[in-house]
N, C-alpha and C positions, 0 to 999 in steps of 0.2 A: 485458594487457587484463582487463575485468574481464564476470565473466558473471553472469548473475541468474536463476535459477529459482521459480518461484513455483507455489503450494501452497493446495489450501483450494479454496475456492468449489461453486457449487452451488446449489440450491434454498433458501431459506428461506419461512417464514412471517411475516407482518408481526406485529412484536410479537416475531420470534426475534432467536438468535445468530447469529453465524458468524467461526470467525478465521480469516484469511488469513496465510500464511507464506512468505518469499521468503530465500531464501539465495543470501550471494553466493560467487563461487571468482575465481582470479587473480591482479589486484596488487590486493589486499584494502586493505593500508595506502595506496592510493591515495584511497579512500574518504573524503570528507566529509559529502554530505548522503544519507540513503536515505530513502524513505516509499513512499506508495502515491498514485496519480493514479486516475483513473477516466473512462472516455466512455459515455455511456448513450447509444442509435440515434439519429442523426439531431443528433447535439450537440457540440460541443465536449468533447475531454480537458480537464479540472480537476484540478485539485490537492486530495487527499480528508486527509492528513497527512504532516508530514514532520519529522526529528529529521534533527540533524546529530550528529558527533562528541564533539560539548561539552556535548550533551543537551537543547538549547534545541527546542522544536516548533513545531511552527507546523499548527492545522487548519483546514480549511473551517467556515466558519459552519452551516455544514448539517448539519454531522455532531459538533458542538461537544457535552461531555455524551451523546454517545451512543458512538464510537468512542475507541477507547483506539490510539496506536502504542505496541510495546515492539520495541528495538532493544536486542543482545545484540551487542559489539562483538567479543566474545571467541571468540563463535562463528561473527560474521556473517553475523545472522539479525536479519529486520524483520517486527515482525508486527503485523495489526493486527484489532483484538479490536471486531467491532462488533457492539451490542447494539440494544434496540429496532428492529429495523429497517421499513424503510417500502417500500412499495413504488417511489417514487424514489432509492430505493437500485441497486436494477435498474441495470446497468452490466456492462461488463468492466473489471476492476482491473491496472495495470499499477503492477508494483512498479519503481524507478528509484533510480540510484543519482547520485549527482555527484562526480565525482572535483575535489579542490585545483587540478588544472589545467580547469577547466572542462567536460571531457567529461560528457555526459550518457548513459546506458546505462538501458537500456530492457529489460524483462524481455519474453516474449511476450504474457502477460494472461493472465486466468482470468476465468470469468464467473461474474456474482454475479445468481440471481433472486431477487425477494422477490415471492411471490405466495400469495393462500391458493386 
């Protein structure tokens, strides 16, 4: 199986940083797609970025130009580097992995605020 810990979050200012970092342990080489998802109160989880294996991405139009994911396969670490941030950034971040058979693995979350 595989497990996911996640790292980072916190307060920010609108207009700041912040990077989040998610490491995985287990059947690592099971691993296809990892990224980051996000739910902000009262809303649906979304999809905030995601790389697979082969390096292809895939982000939210929301956060398009503003976040960066860098995934390090070697170490099995996903991280994601957001800049400008807004205050609809406001969420918890749940890092997630996808294994080649399908399983989907869920980290616990972290919470992200953006306020000044």
């Amino acid at each position: 199986q595989v497990q996911l810990v996640e790292s980072g979050g916190g307060l920010a200012q609108p207009g700041g940083s912040m990077r989040l970092s998610c490491a995985a342990s287990g059947r690592i080489s099971s691993i296809n797609v990892m990224g980051w998802y996000r739910q902000a109160p009262g809303k649906q989880r979304e999809l905030v970025a995601v790389k697979t294996r082969g390096g292809s991405t895939n982000y939210s139009d929301s956060v398009k130009g503003r976040f960066t994911i860098f995934r390090n396969i070697g170490v099995n670490t996903v991280d994601l580097q957001m800049n400008s941030l807004k205050p609809e950034d406001t969420a918890v971040y749940y890092c997630k992995a996808e294994t080649y058979l399908g399983l989907h693995i869920w980290g616990k979350g972290t919470p992200v605020t953006v306020s000044s």
